[in-house]
Structures are given as structure tokens and as C-alpha cells.
VMD Tcl script that builds the backbone (N, CA, C; Angstrom):
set m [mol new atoms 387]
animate dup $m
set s [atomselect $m all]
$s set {name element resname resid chain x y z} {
  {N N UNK 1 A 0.844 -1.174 0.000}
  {CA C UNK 1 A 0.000 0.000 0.000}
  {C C UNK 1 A 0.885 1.232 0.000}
  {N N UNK 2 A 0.432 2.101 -1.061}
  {CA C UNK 2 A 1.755 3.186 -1.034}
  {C C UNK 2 A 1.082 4.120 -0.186}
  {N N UNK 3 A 2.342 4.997 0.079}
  {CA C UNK 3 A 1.488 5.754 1.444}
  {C C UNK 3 A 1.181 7.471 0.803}
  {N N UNK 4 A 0.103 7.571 1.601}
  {CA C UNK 4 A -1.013 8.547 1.202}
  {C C UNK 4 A -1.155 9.281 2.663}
  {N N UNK 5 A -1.092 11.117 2.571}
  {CA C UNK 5 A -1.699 11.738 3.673}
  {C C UNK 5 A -3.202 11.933 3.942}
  {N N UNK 6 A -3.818 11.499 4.674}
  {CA C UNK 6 A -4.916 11.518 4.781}
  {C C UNK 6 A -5.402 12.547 6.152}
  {N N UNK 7 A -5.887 12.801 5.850}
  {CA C UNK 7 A -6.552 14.346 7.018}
  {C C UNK 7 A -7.798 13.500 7.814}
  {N N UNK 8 A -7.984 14.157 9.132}
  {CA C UNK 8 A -8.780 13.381 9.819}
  {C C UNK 8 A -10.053 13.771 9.361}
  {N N UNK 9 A -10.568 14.041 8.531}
  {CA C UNK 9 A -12.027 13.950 7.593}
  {C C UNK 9 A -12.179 12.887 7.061}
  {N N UNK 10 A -11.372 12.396 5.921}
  {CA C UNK 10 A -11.179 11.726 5.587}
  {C C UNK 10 A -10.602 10.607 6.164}
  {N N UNK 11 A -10.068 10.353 6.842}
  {CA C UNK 11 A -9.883 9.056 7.844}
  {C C UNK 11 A -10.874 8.560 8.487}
  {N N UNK 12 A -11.805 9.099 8.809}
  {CA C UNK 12 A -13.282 9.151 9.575}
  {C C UNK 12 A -14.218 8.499 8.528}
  {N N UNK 13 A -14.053 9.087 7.367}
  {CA C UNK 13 A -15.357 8.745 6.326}
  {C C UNK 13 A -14.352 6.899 5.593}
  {N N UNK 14 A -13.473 7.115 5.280}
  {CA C UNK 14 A -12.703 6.073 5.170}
  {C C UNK 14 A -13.245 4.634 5.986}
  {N N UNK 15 A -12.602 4.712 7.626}
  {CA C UNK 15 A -12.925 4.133 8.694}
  {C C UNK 15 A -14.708 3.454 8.354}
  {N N UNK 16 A -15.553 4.592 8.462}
  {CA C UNK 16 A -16.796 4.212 8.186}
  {C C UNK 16 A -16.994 3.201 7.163}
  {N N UNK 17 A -16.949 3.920 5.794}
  {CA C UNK 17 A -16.864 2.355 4.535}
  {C C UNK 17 A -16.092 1.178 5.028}
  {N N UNK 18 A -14.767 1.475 5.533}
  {CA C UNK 18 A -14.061 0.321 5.629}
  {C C UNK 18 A -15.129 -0.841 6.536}
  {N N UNK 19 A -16.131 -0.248 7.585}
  {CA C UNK 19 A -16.717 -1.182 8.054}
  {C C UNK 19 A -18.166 -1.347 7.525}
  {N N UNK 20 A -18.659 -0.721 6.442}
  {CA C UNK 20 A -20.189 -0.554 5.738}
  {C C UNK 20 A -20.166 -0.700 4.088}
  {N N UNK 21 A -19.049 -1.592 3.708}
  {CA C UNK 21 A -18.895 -1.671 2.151}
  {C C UNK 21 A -19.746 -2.056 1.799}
  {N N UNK 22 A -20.183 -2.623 0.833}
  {CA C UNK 22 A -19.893 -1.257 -0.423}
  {C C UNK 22 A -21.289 -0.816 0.225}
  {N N UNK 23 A -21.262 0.914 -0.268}
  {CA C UNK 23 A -22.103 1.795 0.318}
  {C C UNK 23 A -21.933 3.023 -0.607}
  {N N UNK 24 A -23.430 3.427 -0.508}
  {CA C UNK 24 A -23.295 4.591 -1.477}
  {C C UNK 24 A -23.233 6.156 -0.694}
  {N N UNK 25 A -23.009 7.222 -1.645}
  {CA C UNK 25 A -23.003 8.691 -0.934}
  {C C UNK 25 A -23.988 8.966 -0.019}
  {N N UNK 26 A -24.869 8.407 -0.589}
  {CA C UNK 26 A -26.513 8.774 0.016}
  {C C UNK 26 A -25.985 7.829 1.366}
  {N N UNK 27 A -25.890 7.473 1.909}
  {CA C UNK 27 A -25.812 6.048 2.904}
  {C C UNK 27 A -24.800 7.014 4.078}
  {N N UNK 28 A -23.158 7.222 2.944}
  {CA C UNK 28 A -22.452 7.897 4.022}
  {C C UNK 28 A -22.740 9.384 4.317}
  {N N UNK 29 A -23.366 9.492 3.607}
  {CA C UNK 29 A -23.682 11.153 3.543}
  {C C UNK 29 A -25.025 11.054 4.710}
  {N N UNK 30 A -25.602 10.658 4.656}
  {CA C UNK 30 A -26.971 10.203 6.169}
  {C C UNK 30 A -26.253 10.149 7.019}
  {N N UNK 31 A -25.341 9.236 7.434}
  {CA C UNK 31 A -24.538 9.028 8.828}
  {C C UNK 31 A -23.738 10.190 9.014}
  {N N UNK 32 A -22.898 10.779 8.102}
  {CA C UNK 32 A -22.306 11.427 9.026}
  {C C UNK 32 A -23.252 12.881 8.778}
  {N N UNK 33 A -24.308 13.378 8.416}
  {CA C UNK 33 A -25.424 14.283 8.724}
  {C C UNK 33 A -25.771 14.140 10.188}
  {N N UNK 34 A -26.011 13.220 10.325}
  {CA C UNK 34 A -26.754 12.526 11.552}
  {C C UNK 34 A -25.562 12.487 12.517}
  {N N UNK 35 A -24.416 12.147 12.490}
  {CA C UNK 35 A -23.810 12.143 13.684}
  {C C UNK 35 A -22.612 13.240 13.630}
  {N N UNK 36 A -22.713 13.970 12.598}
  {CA C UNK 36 A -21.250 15.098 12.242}
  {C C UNK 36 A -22.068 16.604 12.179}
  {N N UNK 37 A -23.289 16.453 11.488}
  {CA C UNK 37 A -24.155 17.856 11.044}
  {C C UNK 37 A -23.372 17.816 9.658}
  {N N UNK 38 A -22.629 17.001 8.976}
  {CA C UNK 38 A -22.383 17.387 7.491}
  {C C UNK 38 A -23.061 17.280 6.722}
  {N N UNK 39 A -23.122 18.301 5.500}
  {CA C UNK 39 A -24.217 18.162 4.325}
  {C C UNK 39 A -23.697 17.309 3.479}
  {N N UNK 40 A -24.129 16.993 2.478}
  {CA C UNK 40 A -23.938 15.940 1.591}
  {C C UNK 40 A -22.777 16.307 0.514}
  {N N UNK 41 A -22.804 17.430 0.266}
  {CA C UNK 41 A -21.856 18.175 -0.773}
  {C C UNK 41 A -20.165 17.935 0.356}
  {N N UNK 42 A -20.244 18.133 1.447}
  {CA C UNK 42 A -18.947 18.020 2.486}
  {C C UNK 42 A -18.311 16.342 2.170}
  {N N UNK 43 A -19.379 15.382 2.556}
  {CA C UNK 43 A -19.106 14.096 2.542}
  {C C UNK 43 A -18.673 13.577 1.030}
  {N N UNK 44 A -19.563 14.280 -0.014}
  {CA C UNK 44 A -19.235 13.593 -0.950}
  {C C UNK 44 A -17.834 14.460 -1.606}
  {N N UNK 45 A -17.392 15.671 -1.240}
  {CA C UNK 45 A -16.176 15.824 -1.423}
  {C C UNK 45 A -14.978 15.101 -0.498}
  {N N UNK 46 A -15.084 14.508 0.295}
  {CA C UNK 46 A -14.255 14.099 0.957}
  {C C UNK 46 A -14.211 12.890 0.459}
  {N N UNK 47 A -15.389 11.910 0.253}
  {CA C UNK 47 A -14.844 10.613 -0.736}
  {C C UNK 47 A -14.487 10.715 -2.407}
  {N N UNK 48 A -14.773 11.803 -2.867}
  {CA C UNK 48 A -13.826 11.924 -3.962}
  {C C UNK 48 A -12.479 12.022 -3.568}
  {N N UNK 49 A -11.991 12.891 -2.742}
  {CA C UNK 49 A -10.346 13.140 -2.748}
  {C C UNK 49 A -10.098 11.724 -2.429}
  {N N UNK 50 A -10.730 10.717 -1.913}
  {CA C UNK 50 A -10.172 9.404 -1.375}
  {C C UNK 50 A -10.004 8.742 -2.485}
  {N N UNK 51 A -11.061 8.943 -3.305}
  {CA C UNK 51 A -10.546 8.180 -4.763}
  {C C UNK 51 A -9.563 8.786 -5.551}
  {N N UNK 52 A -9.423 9.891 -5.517}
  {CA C UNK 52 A -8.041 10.679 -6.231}
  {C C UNK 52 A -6.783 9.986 -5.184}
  {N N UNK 53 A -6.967 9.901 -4.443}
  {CA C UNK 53 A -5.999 9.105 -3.448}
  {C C UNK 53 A -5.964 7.878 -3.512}
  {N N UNK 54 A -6.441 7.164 -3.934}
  {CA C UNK 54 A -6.350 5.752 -4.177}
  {C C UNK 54 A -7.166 4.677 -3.109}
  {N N UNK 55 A -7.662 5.353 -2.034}
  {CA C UNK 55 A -7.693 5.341 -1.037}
  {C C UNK 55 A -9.061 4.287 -1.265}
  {N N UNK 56 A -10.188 4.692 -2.223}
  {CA C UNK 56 A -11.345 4.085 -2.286}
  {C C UNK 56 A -11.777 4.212 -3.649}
  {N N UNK 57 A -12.846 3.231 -4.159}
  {CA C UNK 57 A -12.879 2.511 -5.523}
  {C C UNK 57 A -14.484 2.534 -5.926}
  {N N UNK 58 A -14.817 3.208 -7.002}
  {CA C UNK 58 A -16.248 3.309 -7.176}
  {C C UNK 58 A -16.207 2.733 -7.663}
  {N N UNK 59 A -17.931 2.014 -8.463}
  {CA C UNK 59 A -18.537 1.519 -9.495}
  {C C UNK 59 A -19.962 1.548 -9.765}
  {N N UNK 60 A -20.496 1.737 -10.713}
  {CA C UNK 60 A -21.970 2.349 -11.188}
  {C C UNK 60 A -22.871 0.910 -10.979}
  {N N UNK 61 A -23.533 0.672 -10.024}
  {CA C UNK 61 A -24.936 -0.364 -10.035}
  {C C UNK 61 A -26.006 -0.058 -9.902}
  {N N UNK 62 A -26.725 -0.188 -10.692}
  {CA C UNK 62 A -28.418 0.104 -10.902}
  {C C UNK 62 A -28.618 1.973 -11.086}
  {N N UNK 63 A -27.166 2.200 -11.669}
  {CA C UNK 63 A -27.084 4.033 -11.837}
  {C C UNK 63 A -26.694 4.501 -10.541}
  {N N UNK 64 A -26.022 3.616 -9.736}
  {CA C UNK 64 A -26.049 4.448 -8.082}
  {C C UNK 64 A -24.189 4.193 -7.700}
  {N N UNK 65 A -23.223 5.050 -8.077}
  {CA C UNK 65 A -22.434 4.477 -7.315}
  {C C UNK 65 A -21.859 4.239 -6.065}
  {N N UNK 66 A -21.021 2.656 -6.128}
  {CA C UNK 66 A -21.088 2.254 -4.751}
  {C C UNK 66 A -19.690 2.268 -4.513}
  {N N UNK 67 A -19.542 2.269 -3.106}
  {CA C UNK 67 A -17.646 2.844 -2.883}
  {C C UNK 67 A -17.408 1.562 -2.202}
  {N N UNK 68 A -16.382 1.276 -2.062}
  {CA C UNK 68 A -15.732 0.003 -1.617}
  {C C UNK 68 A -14.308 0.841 -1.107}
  {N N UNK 69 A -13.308 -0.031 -0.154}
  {CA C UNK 69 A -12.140 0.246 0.099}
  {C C UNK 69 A -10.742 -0.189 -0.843}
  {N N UNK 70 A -9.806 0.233 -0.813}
  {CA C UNK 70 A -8.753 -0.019 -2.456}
  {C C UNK 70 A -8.072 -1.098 -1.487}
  {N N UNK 71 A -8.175 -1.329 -0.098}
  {CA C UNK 71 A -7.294 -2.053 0.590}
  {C C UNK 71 A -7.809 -2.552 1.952}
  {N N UNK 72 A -7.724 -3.615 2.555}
  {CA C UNK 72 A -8.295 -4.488 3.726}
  {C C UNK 72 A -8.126 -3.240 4.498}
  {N N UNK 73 A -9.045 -3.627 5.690}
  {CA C UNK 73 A -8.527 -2.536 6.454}
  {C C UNK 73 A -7.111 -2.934 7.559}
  {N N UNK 74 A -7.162 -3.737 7.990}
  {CA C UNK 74 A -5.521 -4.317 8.604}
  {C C UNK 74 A -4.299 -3.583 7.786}
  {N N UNK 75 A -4.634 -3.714 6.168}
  {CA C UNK 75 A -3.568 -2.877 5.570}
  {C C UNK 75 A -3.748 -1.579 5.976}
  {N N UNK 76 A -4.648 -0.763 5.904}
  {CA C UNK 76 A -4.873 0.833 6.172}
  {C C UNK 76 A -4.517 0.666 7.304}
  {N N UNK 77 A -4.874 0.014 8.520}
  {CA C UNK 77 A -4.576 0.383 9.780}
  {C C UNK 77 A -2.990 0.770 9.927}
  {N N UNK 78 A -2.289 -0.474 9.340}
  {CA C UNK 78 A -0.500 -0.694 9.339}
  {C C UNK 78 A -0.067 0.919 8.897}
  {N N UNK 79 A -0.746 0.862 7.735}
  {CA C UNK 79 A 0.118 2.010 6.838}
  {C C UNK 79 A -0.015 3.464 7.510}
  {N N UNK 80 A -1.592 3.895 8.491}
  {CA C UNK 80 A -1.762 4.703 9.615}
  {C C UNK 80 A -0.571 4.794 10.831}
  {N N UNK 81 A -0.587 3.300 11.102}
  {CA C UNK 81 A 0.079 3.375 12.255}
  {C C UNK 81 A 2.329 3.590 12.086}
  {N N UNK 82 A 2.195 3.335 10.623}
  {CA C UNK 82 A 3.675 3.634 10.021}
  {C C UNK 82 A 3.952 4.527 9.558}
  {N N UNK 83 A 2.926 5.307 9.085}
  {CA C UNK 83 A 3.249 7.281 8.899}
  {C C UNK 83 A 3.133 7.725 10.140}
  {N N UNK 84 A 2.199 7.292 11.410}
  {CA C UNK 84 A 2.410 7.944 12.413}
  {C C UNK 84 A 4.031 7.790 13.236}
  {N N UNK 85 A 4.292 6.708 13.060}
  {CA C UNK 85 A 5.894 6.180 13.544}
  {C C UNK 85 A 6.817 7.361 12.954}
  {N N UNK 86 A 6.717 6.944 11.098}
  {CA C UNK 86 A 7.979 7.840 11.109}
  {C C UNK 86 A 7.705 9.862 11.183}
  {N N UNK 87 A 6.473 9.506 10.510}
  {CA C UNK 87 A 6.194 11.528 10.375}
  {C C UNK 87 A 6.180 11.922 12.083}
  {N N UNK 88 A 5.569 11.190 12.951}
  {CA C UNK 88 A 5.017 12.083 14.407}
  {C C UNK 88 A 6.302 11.817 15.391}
  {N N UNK 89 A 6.466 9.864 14.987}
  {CA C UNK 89 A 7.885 9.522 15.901}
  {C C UNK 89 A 9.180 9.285 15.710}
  {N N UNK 90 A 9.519 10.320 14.242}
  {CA C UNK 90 A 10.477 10.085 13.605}
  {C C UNK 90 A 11.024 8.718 13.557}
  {N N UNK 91 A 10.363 7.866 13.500}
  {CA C UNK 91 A 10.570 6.229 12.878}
  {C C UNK 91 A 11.649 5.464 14.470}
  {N N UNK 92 A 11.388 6.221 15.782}
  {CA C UNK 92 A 11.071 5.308 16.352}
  {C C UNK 92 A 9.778 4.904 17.854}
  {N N UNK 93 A 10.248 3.693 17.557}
  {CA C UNK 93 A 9.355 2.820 18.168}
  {C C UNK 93 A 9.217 2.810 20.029}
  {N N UNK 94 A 10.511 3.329 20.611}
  {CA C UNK 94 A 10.259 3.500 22.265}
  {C C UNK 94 A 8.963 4.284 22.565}
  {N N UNK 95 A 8.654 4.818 21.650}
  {CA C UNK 95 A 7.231 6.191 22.592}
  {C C UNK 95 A 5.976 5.584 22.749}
  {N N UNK 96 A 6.062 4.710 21.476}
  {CA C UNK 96 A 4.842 4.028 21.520}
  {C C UNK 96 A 4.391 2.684 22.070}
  {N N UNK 97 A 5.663 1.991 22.309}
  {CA C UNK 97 A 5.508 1.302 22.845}
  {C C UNK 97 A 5.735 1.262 24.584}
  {N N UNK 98 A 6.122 2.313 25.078}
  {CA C UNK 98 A 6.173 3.558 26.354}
  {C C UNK 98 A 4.448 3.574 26.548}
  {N N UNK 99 A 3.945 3.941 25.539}
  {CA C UNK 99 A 2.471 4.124 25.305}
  {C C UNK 99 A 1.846 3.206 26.252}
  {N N UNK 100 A 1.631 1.914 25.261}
  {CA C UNK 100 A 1.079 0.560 25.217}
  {C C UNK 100 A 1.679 -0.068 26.555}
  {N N UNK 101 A 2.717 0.111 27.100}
  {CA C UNK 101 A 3.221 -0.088 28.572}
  {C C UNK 101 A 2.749 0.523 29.900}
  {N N UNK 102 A 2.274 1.868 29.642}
  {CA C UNK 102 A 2.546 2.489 30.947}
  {C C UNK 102 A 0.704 3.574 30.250}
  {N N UNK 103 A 0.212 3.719 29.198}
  {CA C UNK 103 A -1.231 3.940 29.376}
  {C C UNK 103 A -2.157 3.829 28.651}
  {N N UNK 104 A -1.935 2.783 27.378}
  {CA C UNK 104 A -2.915 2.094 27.229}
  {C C UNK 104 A -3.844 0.968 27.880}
  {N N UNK 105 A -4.845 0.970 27.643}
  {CA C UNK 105 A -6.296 -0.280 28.547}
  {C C UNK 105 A -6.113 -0.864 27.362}
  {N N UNK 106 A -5.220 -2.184 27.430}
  {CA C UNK 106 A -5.405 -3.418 26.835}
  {C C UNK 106 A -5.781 -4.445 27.254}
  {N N UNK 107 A -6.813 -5.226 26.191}
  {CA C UNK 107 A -7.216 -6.211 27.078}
  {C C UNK 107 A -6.977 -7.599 26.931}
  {N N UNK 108 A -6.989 -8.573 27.433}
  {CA C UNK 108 A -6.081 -9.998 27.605}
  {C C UNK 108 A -6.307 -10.155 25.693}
  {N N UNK 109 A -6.719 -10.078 24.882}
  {CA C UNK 109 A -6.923 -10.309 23.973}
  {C C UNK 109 A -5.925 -9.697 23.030}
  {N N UNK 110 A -5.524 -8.434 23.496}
  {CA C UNK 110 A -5.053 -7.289 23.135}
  {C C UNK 110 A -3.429 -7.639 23.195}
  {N N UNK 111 A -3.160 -8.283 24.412}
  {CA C UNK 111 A -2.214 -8.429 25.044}
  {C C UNK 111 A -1.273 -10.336 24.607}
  {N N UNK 112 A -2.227 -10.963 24.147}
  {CA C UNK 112 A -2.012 -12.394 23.853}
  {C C UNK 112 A -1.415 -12.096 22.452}
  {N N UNK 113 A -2.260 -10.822 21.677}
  {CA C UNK 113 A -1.477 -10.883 19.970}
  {C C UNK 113 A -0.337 -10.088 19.871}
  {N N UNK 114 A -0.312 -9.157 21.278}
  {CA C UNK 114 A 1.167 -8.498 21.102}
  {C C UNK 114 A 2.210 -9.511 21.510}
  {N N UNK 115 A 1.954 -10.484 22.132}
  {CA C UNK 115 A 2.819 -11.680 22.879}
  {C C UNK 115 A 3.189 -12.512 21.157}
  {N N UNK 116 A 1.875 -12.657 20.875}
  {CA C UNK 116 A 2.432 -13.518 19.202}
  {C C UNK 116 A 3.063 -12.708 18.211}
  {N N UNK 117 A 3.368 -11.472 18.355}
  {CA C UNK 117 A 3.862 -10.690 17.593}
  {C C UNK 117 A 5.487 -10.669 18.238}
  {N N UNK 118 A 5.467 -10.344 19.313}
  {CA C UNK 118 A 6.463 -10.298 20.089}
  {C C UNK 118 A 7.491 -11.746 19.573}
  {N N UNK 119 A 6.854 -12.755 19.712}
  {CA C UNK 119 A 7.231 -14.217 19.780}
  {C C UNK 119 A 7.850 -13.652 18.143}
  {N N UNK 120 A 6.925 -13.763 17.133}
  {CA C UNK 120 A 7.369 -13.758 15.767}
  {C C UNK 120 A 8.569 -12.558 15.120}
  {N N UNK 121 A 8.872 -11.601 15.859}
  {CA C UNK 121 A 9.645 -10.495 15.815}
  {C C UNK 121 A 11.004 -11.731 16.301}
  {N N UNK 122 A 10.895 -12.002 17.287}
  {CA C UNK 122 A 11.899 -12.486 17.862}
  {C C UNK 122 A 12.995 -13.759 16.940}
  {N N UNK 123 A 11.582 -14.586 16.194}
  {CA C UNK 123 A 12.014 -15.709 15.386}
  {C C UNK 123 A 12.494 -14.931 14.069}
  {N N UNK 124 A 12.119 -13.910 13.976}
  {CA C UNK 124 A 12.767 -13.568 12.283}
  {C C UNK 124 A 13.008 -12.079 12.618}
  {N N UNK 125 A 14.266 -11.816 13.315}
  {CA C UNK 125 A 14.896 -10.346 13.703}
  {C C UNK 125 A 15.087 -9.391 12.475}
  {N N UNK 126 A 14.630 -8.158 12.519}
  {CA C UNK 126 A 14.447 -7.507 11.270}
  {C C UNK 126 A 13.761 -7.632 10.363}
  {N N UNK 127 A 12.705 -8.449 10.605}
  {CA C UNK 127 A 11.452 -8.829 9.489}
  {C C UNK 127 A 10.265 -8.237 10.182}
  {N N UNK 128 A 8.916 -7.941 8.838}
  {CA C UNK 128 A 7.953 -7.184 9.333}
  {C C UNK 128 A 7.108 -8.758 10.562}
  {N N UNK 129 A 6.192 -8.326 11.107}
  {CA C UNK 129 A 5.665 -9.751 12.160}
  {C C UNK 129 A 4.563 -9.777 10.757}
}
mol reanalyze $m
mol bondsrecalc $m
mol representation Tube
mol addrep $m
């Protein structure tokens, strides 16, 4: 996934499809009316720039188009959480994982896949987990 700046408008409306695919303007443009006060002209400019971004993928059914995501969301999450590393933590890793130590609420679930990640970092040093 090549990496793309995305503004927290667009990360928001993103986030949403990523969990309501495929879905049309009318659909995201209701929700976030309803829970943002945005008009429809706001929302539906913000999922255009996502498609100029690569970010999300139309197609015309029954004359209505429907948006889908260009990438799983596990990939978007990674590629979020690796511009935040290097742009916010200049590419390293003590702050955040300082974070996740001392004040994130993780929960045993949370905590069992950082252990299998942990484990798999360990078996292949310098490889992504």
C-alpha cells in the first residue's frame, strides 16, 4: 500500500466504509449528517479526494455508485500506524511502545497478539511480524 496523507475527515469517512462496504453517498452522507451535522456536498467531497488518493474505488450499479475500500482494512490500519511512527515519531518505536506499557487499557486479547507478535519479531529479527 503506497502511502497517502490523509486528514482526519477523511480518515473518519474512510474508517466508516471500511466497516459498511460497499455503500453509497446517500448512505455515508446520512450518517455522518446525523452524527457530524455534514451536508452531503462536504461528505461527498471528501470521498472523492479518497478516490483521487487511491484510497477508495467506485462503481456504477443500478445508476447508483457504490464505494468500496482499495485495501483491507488491517492494511490501512499498518500504513496509519507507520506514517504515524515515522512523520510524528520520527521512525522510532520506544514512545509508543512507552504508550502501550505504561497507558494504554489493553485487554487480555489485546495483550495475547502483542505476545504472538512479540514471539514472531523475535524468530525472524528484522522482518515485518
Amino acid at each position: 500500500m503506497r502511502k497517502v496523507n490523509i486528514g482526519q475527515a477523511e480518515l473518519e469517512v474512510l474508517r466508516y466504509i471500511q466497516d459498511h462496504h460497499p455503500i453509497s453517498v446517500r448512505d455515508v452522507a446520512a450518517y455522518f449528517a446525523r452524527t457530524k451535522g455534514h451536508v452531503r456536498t462536504t461528505t461527498l467531497n471528501v470521498m472523492g479526494r479518497l478516490v483521487v488518493k487511491g484510497q477508495l474505488k467506485r462503481r456504477r450499479v443500478d445508476g447508483v455508485y457504490q464505494y468500496e475500500p482499495r485495501h483491507p482494512k488491517g492494511d490501512m490500519l499498518r500504513g496509519l500506524v507507520g506514517d504515524f511512527v515515522h512523520r510524528t515519531l520520527g521512525g522510532s518505536l520506544t514512545p509508543f511502545v512507552a504508550y502501550l506499557a505504561e497507558d494504554a487499557q489493553l485487554s487480555e486479547a489485546d495483550l495475547a497478539e502483542l505476545r504472538l507478535l512479540v514471539e514472531r519479531l523475535k524468530a525472524n529479527p528484522g522482518k515485518k511480524p
